[in-house]
C-alpha positions in Angstrom: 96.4 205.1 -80.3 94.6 202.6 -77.6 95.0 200.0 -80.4 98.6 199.8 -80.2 99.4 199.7 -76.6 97.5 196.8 -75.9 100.9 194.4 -75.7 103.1 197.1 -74.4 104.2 197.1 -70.7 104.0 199.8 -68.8 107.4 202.5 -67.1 107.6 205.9 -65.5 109.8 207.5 -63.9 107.0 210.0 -62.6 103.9 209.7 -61.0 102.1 211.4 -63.9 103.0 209.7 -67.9 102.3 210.4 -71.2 100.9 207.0 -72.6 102.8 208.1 -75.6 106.0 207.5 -73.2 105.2 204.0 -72.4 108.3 201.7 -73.1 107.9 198.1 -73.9 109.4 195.4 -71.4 109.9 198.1 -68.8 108.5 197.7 -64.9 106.4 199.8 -62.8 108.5 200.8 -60.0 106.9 201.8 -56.6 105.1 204.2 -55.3 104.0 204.9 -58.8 100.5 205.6 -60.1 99.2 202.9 -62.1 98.4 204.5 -65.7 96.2 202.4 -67.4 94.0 199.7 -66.7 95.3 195.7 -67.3 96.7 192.6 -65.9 99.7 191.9 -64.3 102.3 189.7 -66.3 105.0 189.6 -64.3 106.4 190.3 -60.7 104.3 191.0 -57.2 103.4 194.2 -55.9 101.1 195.9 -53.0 98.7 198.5 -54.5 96.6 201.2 -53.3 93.9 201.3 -54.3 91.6 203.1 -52.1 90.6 205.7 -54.3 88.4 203.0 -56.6 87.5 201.1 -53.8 87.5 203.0 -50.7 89.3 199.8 -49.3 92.2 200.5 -46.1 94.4 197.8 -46.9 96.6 197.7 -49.7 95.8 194.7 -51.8 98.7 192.1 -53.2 98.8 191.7 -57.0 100.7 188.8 -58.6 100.6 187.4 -62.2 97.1 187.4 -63.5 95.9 190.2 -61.3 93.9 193.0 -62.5 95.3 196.6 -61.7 93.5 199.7 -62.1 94.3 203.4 -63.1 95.0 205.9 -61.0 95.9 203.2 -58.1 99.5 203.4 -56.8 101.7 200.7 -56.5 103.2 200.8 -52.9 105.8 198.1 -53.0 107.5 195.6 -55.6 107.5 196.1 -59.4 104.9 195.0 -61.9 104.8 194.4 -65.7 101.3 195.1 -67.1 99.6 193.9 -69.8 97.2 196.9 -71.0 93.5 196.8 -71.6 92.4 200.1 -70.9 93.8 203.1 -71.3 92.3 206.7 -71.3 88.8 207.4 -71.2 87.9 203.9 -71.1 89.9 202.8 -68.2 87.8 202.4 -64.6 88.4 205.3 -63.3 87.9 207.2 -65.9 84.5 205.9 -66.2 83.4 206.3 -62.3 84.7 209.9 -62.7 82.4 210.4 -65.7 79.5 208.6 -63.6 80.0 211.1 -60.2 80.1 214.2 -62.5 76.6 213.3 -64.4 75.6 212.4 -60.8 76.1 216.3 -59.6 74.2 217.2 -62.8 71.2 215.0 -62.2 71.3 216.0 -58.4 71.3 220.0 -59.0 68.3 219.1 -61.5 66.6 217.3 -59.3 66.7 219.6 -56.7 65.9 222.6 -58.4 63.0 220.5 -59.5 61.7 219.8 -56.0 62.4 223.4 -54.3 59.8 224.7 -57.4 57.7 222.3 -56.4 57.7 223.5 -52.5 57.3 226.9 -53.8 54.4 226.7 -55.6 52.8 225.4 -52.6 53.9 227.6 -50.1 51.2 230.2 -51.3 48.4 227.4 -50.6 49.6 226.2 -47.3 49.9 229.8 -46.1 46.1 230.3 -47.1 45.0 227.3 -45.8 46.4 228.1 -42.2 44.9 231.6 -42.3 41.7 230.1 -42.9 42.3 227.4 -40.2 43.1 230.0 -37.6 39.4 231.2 -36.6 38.0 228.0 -37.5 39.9 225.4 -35.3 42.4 227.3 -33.1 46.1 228.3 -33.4 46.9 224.1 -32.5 45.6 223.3 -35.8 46.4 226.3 -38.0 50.2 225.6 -36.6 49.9 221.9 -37.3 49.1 222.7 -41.0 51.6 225.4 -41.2 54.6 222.9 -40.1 53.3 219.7 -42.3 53.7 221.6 -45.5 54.2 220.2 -48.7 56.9 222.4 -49.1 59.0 222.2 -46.2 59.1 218.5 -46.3 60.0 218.4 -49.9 63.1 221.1 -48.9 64.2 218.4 -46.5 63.1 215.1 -48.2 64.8 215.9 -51.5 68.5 216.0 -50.1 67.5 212.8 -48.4 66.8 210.6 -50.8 69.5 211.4 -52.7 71.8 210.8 -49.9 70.5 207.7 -49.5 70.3 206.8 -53.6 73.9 207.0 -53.2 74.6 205.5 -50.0 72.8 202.5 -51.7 75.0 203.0 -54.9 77.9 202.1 -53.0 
């Protein structure tokens, strides 16, 4: 189906189209959501596209210019030259990448809150013992530099920071 779209232009009348719909030598009008990925072939436009890039400013597209899917075109009219449509356009893509992500990060959490509570037990036993050897300073010193407690709070951590480097 991708196969022959690739030289069609894009049209819709709605913000959501079928890519079955897609009518050859037809503009995109605006405030219409950009369906596919590809490059512009004719006119000027402004387009949103803050949800790929998290950029404020709509950006100007003339001839040439690569558009994106599921960015809206604010102002003008563009003809498109399709690329990508589907599951392999952009966005499609990142959205694929962000839910794997959630995956990886529930696994990897889980991972690290068994790892805190298999040594809670030790830590526990290790304080007791501490106690009536070196004082309540040092029994409380062990009790709050746990393994396990850190690992409850450093997990989260890094992986707000993996993808605060991501971006």
């Amino acid at each position: 189906m991708y196969q022959s779209l690739k030289t069609r232009q894009i049209v819709s009348s709605q913000n959501k189209l079928r890519l079955s719909k897609i009518q050859k030598n037809k503009g995109l009008k605006k405030r219409e959501t950009i369906p596919v990925d590809g490059a512009v072939e004719k006119g000027m436009g402004n387009v949103d596209q803050h949800i790929l890039t998290g950029e404020a400013q709509p950006s100007e597209k003339i001839v040439g210019d690569r558009v994106f899917a599921s960015t809206v075109l604010l102002s003008g009219k563009l003809h498109i030259k399709v690329d990508k449509a589907g599951t392999e356009s952009v966005a499609a893509k990142i959205k694929n990448i962000l839910n794997n992500t959630t995956d990886y990060k529930s696994s990897l959490q889980a991972r690290g809150e068994h790892i805190a509570e298999q040594a809670a037990l030790p830590t526990l036993v290790l304080g007791a013992l501490t106690l009536p050897i070196l004082g309540v300073q040092s029994a409380a010193t062990i009790l709050l530099s746990s393994f396990g407690a850190q690992m409850r709070v450093v997990a989260p951590i890094s992986l707000l920071n993996f993808y605060i480097t991501a971006l």
